[in-house]
C-alpha positions as CSV (number, residue, x, y, z in Angstrom):
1,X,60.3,225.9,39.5
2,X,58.9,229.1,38.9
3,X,57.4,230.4,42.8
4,X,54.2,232.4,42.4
5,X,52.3,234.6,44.7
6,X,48.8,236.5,44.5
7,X,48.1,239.5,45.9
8,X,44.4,240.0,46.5
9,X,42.8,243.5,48.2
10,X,39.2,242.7,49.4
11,X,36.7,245.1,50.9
12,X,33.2,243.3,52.1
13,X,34.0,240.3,49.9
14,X,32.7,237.7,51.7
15,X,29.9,236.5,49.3
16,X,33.0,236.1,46.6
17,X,36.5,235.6,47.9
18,X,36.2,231.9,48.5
19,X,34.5,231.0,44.9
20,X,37.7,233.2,43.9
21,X,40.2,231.4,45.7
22,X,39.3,228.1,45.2
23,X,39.6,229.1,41.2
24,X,43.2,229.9,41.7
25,X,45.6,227.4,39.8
26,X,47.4,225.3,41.6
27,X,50.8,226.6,40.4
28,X,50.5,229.0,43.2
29,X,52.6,228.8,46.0
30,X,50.6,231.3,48.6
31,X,47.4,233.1,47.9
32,X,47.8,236.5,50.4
33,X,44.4,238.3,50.7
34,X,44.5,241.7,52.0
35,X,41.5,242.7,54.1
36,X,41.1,246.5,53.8
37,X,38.4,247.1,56.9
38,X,36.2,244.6,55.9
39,X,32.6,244.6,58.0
40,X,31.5,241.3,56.9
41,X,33.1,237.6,56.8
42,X,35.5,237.9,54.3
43,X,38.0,236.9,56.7
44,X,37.2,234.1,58.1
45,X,35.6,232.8,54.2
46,X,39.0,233.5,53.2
47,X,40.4,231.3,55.9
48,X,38.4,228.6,55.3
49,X,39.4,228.3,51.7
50,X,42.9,228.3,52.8
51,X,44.9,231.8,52.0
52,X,47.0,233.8,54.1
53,X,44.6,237.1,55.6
54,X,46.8,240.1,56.3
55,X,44.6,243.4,58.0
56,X,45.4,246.9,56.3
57,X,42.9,249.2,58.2
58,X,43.7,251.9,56.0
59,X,41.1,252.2,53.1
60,X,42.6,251.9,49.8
61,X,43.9,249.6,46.8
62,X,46.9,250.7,47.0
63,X,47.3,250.4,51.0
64,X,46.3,246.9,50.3
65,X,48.8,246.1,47.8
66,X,51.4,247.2,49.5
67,X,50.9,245.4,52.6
68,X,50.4,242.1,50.6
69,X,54.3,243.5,49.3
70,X,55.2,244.4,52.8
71,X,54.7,240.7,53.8
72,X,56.6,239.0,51.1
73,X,59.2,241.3,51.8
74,X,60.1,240.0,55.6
75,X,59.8,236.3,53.9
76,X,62.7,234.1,53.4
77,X,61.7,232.7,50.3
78,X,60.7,235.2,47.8
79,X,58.5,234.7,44.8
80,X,59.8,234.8,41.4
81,X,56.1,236.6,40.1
82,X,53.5,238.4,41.8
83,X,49.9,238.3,40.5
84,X,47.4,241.1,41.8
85,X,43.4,239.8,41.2
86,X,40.5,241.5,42.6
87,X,38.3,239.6,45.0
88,X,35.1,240.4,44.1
89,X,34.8,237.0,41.3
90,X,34.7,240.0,37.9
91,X,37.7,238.4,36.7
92,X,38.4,234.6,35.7
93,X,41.4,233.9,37.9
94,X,42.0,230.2,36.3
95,X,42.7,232.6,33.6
96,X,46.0,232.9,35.7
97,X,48.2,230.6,33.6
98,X,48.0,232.1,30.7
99,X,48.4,235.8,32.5
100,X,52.1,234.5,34.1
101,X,53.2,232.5,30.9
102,X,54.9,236.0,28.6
103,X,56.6,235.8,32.2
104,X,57.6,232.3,32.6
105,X,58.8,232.4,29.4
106,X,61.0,234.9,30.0
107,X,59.5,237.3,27.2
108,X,58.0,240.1,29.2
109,X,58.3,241.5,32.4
110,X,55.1,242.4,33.4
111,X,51.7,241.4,32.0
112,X,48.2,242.8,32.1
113,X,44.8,240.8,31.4
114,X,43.3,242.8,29.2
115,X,39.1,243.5,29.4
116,X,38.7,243.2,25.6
117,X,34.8,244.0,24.3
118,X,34.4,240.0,23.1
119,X,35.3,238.7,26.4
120,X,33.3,241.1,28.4
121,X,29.7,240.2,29.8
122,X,27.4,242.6,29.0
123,X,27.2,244.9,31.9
124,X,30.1,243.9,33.4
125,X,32.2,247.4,32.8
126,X,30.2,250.8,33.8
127,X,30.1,253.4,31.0
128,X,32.5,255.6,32.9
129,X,34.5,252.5,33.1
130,X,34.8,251.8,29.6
131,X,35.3,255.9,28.9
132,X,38.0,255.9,32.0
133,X,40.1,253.0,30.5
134,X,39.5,254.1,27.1
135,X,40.5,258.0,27.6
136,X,43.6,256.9,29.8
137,X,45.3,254.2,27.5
138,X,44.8,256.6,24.6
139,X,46.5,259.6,26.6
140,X,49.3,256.9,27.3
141,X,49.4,256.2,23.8
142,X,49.9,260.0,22.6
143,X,52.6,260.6,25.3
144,X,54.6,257.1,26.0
145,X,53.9,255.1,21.9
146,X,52.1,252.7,24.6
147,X,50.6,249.5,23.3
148,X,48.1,249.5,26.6
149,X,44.3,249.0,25.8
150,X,43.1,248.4,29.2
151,X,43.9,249.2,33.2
152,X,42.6,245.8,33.8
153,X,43.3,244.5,37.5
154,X,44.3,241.3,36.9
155,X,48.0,241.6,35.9
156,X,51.4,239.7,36.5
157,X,54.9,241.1,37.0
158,X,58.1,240.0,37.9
159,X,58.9,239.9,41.6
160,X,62.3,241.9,41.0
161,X,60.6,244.4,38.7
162,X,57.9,245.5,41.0
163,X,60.1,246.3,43.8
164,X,62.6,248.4,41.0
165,X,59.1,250.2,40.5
166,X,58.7,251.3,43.8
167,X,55.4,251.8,44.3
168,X,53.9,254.9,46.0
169,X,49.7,254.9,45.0
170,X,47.7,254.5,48.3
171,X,44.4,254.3,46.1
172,X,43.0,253.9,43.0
173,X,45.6,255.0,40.9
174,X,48.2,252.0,41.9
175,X,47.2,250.2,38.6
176,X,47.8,253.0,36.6
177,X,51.2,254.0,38.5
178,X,52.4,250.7,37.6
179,X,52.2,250.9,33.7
180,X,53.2,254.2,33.3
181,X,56.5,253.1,35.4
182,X,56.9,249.9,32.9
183,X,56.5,252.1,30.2
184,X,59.4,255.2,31.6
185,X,61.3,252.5,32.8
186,X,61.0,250.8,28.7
187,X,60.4,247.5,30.2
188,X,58.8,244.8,28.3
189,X,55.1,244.1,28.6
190,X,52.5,242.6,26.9
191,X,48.3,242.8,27.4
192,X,46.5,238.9,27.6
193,X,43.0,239.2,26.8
194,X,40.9,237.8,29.6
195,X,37.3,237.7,30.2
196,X,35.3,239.6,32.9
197,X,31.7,239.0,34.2
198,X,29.6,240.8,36.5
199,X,31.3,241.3,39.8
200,X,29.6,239.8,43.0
201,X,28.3,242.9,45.1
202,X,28.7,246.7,44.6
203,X,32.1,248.0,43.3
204,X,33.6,250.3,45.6
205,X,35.2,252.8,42.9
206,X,32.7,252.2,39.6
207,X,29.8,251.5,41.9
208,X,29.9,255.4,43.2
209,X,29.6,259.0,41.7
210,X,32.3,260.1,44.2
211,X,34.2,256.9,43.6
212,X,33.9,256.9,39.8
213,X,35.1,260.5,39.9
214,X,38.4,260.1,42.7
215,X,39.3,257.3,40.1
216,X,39.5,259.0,37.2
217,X,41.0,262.4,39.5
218,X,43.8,260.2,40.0
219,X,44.5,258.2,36.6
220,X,44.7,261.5,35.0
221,X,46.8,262.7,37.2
222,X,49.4,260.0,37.3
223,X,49.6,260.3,33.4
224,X,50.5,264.2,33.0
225,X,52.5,263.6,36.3
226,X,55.1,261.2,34.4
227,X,54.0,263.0,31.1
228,X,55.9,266.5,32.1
229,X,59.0,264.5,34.2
């Protein structure tokens, strides 16, 4: 049987991380939610609805992914696939089984929902968002032949493959670092189209001028990073 675990980073998600968790397929062995300096109840409301709550008090997606890794690493029975999924109730994480199946199947290694205009509420994805995902994947096309339409958060990979990877991003280009390392590494992947509503409270990175712009610093600079190696 195929063990799964999710990763979830949350920042001030208390109004969303247990509608979030409780949507989680059942397939899943351990739900590990990451809080990354939280102020309000997100974890004791992710508790309640039953996951594991790890504390990484240094800011930052990619701190907060790599502690969720951190854990699995000192346990004695590993997964087989690691799912990341933001906490903030954008994303449709029932959506889950159809993210891991490439994987289960043993077609792909790693798998990215994909944000695609039909399944997207209206007003779901900033402009700058939809620039940033759009101006990235298209500079990943030019230099890798990638197939990439999206940076989407809600992705799968294979447990073995994501520690070959090794991950470095402390912030917000982690999701970004990780398919451009598929990509060098000529892995196989495959983007899931998923759908994505209007997040519950104010992003942290879209939701910011300062945010918005340390985002994109980063994405770009991951790509012409592993463009000129």
């Amino acid at each position: 049987m195929t063990k799964i675990n999710v990763i979830i980073p949350a920042y001030n998600e208390a109004n969303s991380i247990g509608k979030v968790i409780k949507d989680i397929p059942s397939i899943v062995s351990e739900i590990i939610v990451v809080n990354n300096n939280s102020t309000d109840n997100t974890v004791g409301n992710a508790e309640k609805a039953g996951a594991t709550v790890l504390t990484e008090n240094r800011k930052g997606y990619g701190y907060a992914c790599l502690k969720g890794m951190d854990y699995i690493a000192k346990k004695s029975n590993k997964p087989d696939i690691i799912v990341f999924l933001d906490g903030d109730y954008s994303d449709y994480p029932e959506e889950l089984t159809k993210i891991v199946a490439p994987i289960m199947q043993n077609k792909v290694d790693f798998v990215v929902g994909a944000r695609t205009k039909k399944g997207r509420e209206k007003g779901s994805m900033t402009p700058q968002q939809v620039f940033g995902n759009w101006l990235a994947t298209v500079l990943m096309k030019i230099f890798f032949n990638a197939k990439f339409t999206d940076l989407g958060p809600f992705r799968a990979i294979k447990y073995k493959t994501l520690l070959n990877l090794d991950m470095q991003d402390k912030t917000y280009g982690w999701t970004v670092e990780m398919q451009l390392k598929i990509l060098k590494k000529k892995l196989k992947y495959l983007e899931v189209p998923v759908r994505y509503k209007k997040r519950i409270g104010v992003s942290k990175v879209s939701g910011t001028v300062k945010g918005t712009i340390f985002a994109g610093v980063k994405i770009l600079g991951w790509i012409f990073k592993y463009s000129f190696k």
